[in-house]
N, C-alpha and C positions, 0 to 999 in steps of 0.2 A: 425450462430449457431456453436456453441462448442462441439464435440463428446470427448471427451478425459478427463482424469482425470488433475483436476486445481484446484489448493489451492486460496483460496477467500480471499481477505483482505476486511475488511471494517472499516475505521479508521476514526479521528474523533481529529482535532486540537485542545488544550484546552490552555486558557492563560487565566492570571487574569485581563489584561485592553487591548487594543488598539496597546500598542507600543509592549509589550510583544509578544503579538502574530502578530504582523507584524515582527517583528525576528524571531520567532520561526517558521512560515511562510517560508520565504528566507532562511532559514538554514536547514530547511526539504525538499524543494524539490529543491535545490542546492544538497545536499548530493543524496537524488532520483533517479534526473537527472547523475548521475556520474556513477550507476549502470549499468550493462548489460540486461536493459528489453526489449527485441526485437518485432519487430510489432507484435509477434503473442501473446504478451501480451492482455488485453483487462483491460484499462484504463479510467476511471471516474474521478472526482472532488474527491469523497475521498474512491474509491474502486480499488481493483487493483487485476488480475485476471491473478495466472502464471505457466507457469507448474511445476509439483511437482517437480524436481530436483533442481528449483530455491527456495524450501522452508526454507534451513536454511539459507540463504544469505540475504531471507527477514525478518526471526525471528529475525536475530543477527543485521540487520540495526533498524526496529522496537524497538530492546531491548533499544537502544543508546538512545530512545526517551519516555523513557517509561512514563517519570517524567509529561511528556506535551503532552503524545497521548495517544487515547485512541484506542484501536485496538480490534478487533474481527476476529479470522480467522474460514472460512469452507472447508469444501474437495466439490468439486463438481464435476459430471459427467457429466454437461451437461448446455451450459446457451445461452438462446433465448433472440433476441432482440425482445421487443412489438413494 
């Protein structure tokens, strides 16, 4: 469990066939993976969960993919695993 204030990503790949989005795939989380998110991040398949000072470093990698993601952010206070 999470007591501290964390901006919520919840995103979502979009590609027109198969091969598109097998690229756009490897070159999202190739770039991802390059970023500074440290274990106290809390990471999913396509949700990503990080302290607010990290918030414009995710908005402006996010922006680069605007064309092909589909993104949702929250502020949260608090997030329990079931």
């Amino acid at each position: 469990m999470v007591d501290f204030m964390q901006v919520l990503y919840i995103y979502d790949l979009n590609a027109k066939d198969k091969v598109k989005f097998n690229r756009l795939k490897r070159k999202f989380y190739y770039h991802l993976n390059k970023l500074p998110i440290k274990n106290d991040s809390w990471k999913t398949k396509s949700t990503l969960a990080v302290p607010l000072k990290m918030e414009k470093m995710l908005d402006a990698f996010f922006k680069v993919f605007k064309s092909s993601v589909i993104v949702y952010k929250a502020y949260t206070e608090s997030i329990e695993e079931l």
